[in-house]
C-alpha positions as a Markdown table, in Angstrom:
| # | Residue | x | y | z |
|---|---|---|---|---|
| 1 | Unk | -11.1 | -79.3 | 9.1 |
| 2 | Unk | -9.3 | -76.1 | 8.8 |
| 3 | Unk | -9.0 | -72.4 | 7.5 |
| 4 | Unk | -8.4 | -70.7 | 4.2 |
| 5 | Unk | -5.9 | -67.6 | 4.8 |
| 6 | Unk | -6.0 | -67.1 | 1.2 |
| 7 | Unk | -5.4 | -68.7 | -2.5 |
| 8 | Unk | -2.5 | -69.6 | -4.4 |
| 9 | Unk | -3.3 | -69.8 | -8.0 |
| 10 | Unk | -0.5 | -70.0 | -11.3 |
| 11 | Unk | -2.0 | -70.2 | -14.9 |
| 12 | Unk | -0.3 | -72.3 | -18.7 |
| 13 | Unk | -1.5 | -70.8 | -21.9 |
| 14 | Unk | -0.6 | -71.9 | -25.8 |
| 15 | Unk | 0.8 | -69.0 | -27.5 |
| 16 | Unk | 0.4 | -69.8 | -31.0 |
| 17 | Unk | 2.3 | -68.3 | -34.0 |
| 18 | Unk | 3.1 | -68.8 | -37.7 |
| 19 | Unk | 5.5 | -71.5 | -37.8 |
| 20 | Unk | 5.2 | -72.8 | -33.9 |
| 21 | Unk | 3.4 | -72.8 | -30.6 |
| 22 | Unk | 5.0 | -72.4 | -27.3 |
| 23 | Unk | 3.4 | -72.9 | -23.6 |
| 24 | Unk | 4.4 | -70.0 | -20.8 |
| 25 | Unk | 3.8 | -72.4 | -17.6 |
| 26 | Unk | 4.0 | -70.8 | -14.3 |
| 27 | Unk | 3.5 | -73.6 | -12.3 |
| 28 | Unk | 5.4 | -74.3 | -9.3 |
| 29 | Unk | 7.1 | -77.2 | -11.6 |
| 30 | Unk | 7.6 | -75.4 | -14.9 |
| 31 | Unk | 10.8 | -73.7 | -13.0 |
| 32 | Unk | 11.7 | -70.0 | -13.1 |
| 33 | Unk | 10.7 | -67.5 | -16.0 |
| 34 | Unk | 9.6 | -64.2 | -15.4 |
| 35 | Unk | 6.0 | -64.7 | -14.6 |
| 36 | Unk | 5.6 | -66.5 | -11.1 |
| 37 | Unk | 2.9 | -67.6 | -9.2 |
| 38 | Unk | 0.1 | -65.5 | -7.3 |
| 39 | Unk | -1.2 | -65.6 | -3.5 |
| 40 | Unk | -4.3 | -63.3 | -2.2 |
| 41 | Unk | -4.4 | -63.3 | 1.2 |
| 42 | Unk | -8.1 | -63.0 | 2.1 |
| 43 | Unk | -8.4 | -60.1 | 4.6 |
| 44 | Unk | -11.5 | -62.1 | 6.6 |
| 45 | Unk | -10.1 | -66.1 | 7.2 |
| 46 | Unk | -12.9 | -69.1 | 6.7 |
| 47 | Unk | -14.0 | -72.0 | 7.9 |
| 48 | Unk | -13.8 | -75.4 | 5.6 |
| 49 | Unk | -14.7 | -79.2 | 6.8 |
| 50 | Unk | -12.6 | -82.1 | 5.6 |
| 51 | Unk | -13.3 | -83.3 | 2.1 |
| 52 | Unk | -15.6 | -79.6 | 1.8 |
| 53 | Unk | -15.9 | -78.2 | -1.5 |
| 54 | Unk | -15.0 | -74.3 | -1.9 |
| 55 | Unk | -16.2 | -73.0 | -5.3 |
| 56 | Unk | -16.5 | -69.9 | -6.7 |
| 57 | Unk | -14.7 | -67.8 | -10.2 |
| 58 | Unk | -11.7 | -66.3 | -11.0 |
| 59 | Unk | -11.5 | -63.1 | -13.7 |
| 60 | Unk | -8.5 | -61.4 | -15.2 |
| 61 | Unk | -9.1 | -58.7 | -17.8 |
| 62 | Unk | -6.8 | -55.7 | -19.0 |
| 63 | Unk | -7.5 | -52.2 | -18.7 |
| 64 | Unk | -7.3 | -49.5 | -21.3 |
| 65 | Unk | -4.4 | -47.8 | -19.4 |
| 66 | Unk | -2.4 | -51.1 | -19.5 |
| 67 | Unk | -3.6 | -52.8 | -16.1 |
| 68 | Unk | -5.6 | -55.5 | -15.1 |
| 69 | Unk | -8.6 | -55.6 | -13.1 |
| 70 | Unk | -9.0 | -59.1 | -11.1 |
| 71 | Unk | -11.9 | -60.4 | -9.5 |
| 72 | Unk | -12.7 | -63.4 | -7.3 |
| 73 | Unk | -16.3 | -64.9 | -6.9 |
| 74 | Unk | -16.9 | -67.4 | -3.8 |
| 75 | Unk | -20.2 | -69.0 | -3.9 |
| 76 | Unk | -19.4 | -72.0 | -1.4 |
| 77 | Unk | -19.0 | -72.6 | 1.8 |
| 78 | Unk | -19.7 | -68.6 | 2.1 |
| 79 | Unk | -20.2 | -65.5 | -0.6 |
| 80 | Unk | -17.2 | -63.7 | -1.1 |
| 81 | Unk | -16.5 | -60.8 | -4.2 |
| 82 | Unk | -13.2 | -59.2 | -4.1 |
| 83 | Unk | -12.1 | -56.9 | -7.0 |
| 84 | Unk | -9.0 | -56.0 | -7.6 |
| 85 | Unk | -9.1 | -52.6 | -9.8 |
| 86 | Unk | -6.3 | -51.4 | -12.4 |
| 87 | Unk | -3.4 | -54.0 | -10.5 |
| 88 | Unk | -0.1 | -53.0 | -12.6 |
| 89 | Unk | 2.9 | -54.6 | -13.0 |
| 90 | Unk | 5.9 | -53.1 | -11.8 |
């Protein structure tokens, strides 16, 4: 058993172009680029059992101005919705 303080989360995508593709990993084994990896800190702790499932949805969309807006979606072991609105880089 034990608490989530929060969620660590990186992302790979194919960028494809005429004559080649490339991957951007930012995994904590791709090494360094420029990107890194992400924690949220969750401002209200929970519970999870050993071998307990936590499920839920992760969104990342861009804004007009440049931005992103983020949200998270927890539907197990409790309902959680967290947006995170016009998050810029820099």
């Amino acid at each position: 058993d034990g608490t989530v303080h929060g969620f660590a989360f990186w992302f790979d995508v194919t960028l494809h172009g005429n004559n080649r593709s490339m991957v951007l990993d930012t995994s904590p084994s791709a090494g360094y680029n420029s990107w890194s990896q992400v924690i949220w800190y969750l401002k209200n702790p929970f519970e999870v059992k050993t071998d307990g499932r936590v499920s839920g949805e992760f969104g990342m969309g861009r804004t007009h101005a440049g931005g992103y807006n983020i949200r998270w979606k927890l539907d197990s072991p409790r309902k959680i919705d967290i947006w995170a609105t016009d998050q810029t880089a820099g």
